[in-house]
N, C-alpha and C positions, 0 to 999 in steps of 0.2 A: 555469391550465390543469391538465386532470390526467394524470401521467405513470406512466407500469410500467416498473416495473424489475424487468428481468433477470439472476439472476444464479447462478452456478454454490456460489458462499458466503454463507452469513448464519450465524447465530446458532444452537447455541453453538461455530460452527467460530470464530477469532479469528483474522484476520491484518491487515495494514494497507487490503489493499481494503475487509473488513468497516465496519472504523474509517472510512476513505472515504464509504463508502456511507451510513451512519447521520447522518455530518456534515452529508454534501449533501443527506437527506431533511427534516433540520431545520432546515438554512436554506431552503429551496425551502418549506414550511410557513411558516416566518415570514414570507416573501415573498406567503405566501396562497395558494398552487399545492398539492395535492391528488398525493400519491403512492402508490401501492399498490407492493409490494415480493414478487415472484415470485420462489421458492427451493423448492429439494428438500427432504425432510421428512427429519431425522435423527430414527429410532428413540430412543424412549424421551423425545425432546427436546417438550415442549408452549410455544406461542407466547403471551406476554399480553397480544404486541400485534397490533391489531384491522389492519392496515396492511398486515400482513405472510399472503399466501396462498401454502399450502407443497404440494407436487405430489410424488409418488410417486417416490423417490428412491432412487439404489443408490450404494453406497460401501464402502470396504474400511477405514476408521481414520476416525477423529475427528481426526487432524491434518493430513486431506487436505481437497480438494473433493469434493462428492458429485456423482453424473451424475442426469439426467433418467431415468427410468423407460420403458422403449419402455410400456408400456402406457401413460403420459400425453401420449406425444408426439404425440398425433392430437388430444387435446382442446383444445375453446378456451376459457379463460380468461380470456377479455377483452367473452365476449358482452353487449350492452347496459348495457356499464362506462361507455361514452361517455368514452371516452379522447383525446388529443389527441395520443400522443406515445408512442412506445417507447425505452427507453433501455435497450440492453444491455452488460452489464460484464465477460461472457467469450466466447467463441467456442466456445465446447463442444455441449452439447445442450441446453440453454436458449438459445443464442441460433439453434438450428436453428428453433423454438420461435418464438421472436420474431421470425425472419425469417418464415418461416408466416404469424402472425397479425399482421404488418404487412401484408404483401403481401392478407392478406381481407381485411382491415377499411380497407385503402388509407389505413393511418396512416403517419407518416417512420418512421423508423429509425434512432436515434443512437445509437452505440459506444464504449464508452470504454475505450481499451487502456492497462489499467494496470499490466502487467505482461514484462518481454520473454523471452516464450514459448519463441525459441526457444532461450534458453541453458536448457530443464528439460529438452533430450534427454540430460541426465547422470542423469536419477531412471531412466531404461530404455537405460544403457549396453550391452549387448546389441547396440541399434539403432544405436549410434554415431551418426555423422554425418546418419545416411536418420532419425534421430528428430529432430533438430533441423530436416532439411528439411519432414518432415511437421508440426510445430508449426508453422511458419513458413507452408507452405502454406494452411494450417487458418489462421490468423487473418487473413494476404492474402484468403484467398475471404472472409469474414465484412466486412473493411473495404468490401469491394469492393459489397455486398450492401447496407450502409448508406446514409446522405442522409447523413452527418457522421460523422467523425470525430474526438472528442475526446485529444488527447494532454496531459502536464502542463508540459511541457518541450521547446524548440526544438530539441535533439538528440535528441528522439525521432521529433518529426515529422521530420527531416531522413535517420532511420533507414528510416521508413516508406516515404517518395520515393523512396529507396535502394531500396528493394526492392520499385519498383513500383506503391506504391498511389498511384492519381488520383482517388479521393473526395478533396471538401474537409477538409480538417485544418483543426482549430482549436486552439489551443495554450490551455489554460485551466490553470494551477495548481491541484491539488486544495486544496478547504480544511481549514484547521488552527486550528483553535481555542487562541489563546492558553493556554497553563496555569499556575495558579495555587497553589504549595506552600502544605501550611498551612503555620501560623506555627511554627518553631522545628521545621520536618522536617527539615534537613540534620543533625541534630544528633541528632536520634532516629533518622535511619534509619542512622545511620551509627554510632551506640550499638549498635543492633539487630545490626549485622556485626561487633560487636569490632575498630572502629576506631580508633587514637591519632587527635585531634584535628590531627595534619599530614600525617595519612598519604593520599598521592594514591588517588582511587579513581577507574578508569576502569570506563565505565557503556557496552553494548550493552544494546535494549531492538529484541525483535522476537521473530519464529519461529526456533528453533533446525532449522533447513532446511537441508539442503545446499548451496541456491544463494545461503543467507547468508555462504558461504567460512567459517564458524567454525572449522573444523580450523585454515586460517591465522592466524586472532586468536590461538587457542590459543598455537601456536609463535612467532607474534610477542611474544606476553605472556612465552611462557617465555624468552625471551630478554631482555626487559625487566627479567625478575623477578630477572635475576643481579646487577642493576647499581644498579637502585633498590627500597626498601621502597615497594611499590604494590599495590593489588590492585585485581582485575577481577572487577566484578558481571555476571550475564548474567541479566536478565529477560525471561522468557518463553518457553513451551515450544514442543513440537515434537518429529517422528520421530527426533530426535540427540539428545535428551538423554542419557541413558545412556550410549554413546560418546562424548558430549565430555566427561562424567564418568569413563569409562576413560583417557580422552587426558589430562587434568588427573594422572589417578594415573601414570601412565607418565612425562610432564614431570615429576613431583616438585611442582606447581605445586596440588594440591587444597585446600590452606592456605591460599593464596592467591586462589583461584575461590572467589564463590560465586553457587548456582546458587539463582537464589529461587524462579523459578516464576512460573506468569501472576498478573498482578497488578492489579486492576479498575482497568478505567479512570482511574477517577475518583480514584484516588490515585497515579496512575503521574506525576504533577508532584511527589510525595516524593522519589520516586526518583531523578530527573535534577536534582534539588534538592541531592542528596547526594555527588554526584558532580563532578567536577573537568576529564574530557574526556569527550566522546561519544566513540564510536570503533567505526564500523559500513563491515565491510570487504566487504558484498556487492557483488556481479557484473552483478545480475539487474533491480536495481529502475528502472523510470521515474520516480520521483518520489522517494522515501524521505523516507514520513510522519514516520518517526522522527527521520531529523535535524531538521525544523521544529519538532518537539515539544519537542528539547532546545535549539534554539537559540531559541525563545521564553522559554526557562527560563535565558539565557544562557550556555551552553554551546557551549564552544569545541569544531569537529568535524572527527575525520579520518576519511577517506573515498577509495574508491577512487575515480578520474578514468576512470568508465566511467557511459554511461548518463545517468540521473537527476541523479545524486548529483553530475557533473561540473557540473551546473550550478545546483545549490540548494548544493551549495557555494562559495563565491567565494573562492578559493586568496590564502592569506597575508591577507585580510582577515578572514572568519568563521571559517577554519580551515586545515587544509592539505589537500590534496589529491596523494596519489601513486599511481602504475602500479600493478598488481598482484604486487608484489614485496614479500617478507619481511624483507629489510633495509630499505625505503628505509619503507616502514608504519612497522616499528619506529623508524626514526629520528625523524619526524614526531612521532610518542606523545614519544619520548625528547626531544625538542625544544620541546615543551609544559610536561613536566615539569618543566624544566630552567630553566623561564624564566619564573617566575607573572606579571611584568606583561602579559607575551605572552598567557598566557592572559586575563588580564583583559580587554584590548583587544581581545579574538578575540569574547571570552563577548558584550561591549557591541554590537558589530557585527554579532555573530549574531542580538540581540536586535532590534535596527533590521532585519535583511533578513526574520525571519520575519514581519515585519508586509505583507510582500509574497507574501500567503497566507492574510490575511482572509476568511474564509470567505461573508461579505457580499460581497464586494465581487467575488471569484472565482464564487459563484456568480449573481451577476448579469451578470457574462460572460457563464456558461453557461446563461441566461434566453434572452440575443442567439443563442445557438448554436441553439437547441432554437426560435424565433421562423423563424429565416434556414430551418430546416429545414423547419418547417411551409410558410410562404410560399412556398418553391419546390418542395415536392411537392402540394402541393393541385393546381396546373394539369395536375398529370401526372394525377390521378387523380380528377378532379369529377365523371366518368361511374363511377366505382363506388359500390358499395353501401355506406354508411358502416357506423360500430358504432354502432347504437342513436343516439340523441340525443346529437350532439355538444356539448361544453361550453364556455360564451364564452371566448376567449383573451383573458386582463388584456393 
């Protein structure tokens, strides 16, 4: 079949949807399925690949998402593509967009909320509480708008019914790609930070974002850092960097942080190679790419018990899981350290659950999802006008 994807972020913005996105477009090709990839156009940024059509975009920073351009928002992009299927990834003005040229071209509409919206009314504190209802409103109309809705996790869907949406959910894990260190990287990256060979290193790998709670990792570290010789890497940037590099000098703790910076993909299995606990204390995620990526790499992970993460973590067996509290995080970390067979038994376990995140096997879930969508809107819409020559559905 062949799919568009909608989406508010691509390349070279980088955060875990991105990572997402790229996954699913390359197992759904190896499946033999045909995806074009619809994004706004970052200044100065050229595409080289042929997959990806960029539309007239506006943005304020390179560590945000860019909007749709009112000047692009009447065009259609989809004319005589012969598409089978829309797949959208934000609720912003790209999926205003995609709702538009489903509704012409009387193609489904599938949604995939990968992110929970409304705890980012903290990025426009001003708005307090009325920002968080309007995000929240804003992706309700968008589910509502769809033929399916994709979640990665049963406590998201069960968020969603919480608050009203009665499109179908389908609970699909996003896929993660096993990762593979080279040979002899815990040893060199961990050379590379002026590490002693027993010295614990705790590893975050993400966007340095607000709704990543870093300020708390911070203070939980500096509290770690009285008691045991440890240190905490943080890979990966974002609008806090700078500030958590003030915050590091104000704890006394800069010695101990280090801050490396984005780091290609394709080596970031060094990283979590070198390191001894995950420890990723966001609020916000449905899913948290990043834990599967280090528990593939056998990494034992703590985590707050919100969201996503309450349930791609499986508490006292892959890692621990607590509240959002500064003692009780800390103790967890301290509890790991404290106990290496623990962590080895945590690391082994982690390695056995991310196998439950195959990206074959996940996205042939989401084959049945995008199948179930088609079949039940076609009868809604046989009297309209299709787009161009439709394409056989495998």
């Amino acid at each position: 079949m062949k799919i568009a994807f909608f989406t508010e972020g691509y390349d070279p913005f980088v955060n875990g949807v991105v990572t997402s996105l790229k996954t699913l477009r390359r197992s759904l090709e190896a499946l033999g399925h045909e995806v074009t990839i619809f994004a706004p156009r970052y200044n100065g940024y050229e595409d080289d690949d042929p997959t990806v059509t960029r539309l007239p975009g506006l943005g304020w920073s390179k560590h945000h998402y860019r909007l749709l351009s009112p000047l692009a928002r009447n065009c259609d992009v989809l004319a005589g593509g012969g598409f089978d299927l829309i797949h959208s990834h934000h609720p912003f003005t790209m999926s205003r967009l995609a709702e538009r040229l489903a509704a012409k071209h009387g193609l489904p509409l599938v949604y995939s909320f990968h992110t929970m919206l409304h705890e980012f009314g903290q990025y426009v504190p001003v708005l307090g509480a009325a920002g968080s209802r309007w995000l929240t409103s804003l992706f309700r109309r968008h589910c509502h708008q769809a033929d399916r809705v994709v979640v990665a996790t049963r406590v998201v869907r069960d968020f969603l019914q919480g608050q009203g949406v009665t499109t179908p959910i389908a609970v699909v894990p996003e896929g993660v790609p096993p990762l593979t260190p080279a040979p002899g990287a815990r040893e060199r990256v961990r050379r590379e930070l002026g590490l002693f060979a027993g010295t614990p290193l705790l590893l975050y790998a993400g966007r340095l974002a607000r709704e990543k709670q870093l300020g708390f990792l911070m203070r939980c570290f500096s509290r770690l850092a009285r008691t045991h010789d440890v240190r905490l890497c943080l890979v990966g940037g974002g609008p806090l960097e700078q500030s958590l590099q003030a915050q590091a000098e104000r704890l006394g703790i800069s010695d101990r942080v280090a801050f490396c910076g984005w780091v290609p993909h394709e080596h970031i299995a060094d990283c979590y190679a070198a390191a001894d606990v995950f420890v990723f204390p966001s609020t916000a995620d449905a899913m948290g790419i990043a834990l599967v990526e280090a528990m593939t790499v056998g990494l034992p992970c703590v985590a707050i018990s919100k969201y996503g993460p309450s349930e791609v973590v499986i508490n006292d067996l892959t890692g621990l899981l607590t509240p959002f509290d500064e003692g009780d995080f800390h103790g967890a970390i301290q509890r790991l350290l404290d106990h290496p067979s623990l962590r080895q038994r945590m690391g082994e376990a982690a390695r056995g659950r991310a196998r439950d995140f195959d990206p074959v096997m996940t996205t042939a879930r989401l084959v049945e999802v995008y199948r179930s969508a088609i079949a039940d809107h076609a009868p809604l819409h046989s009297g309209r006008p299709g787009n161009g020559e439709r394409s056989a559905i495998p």
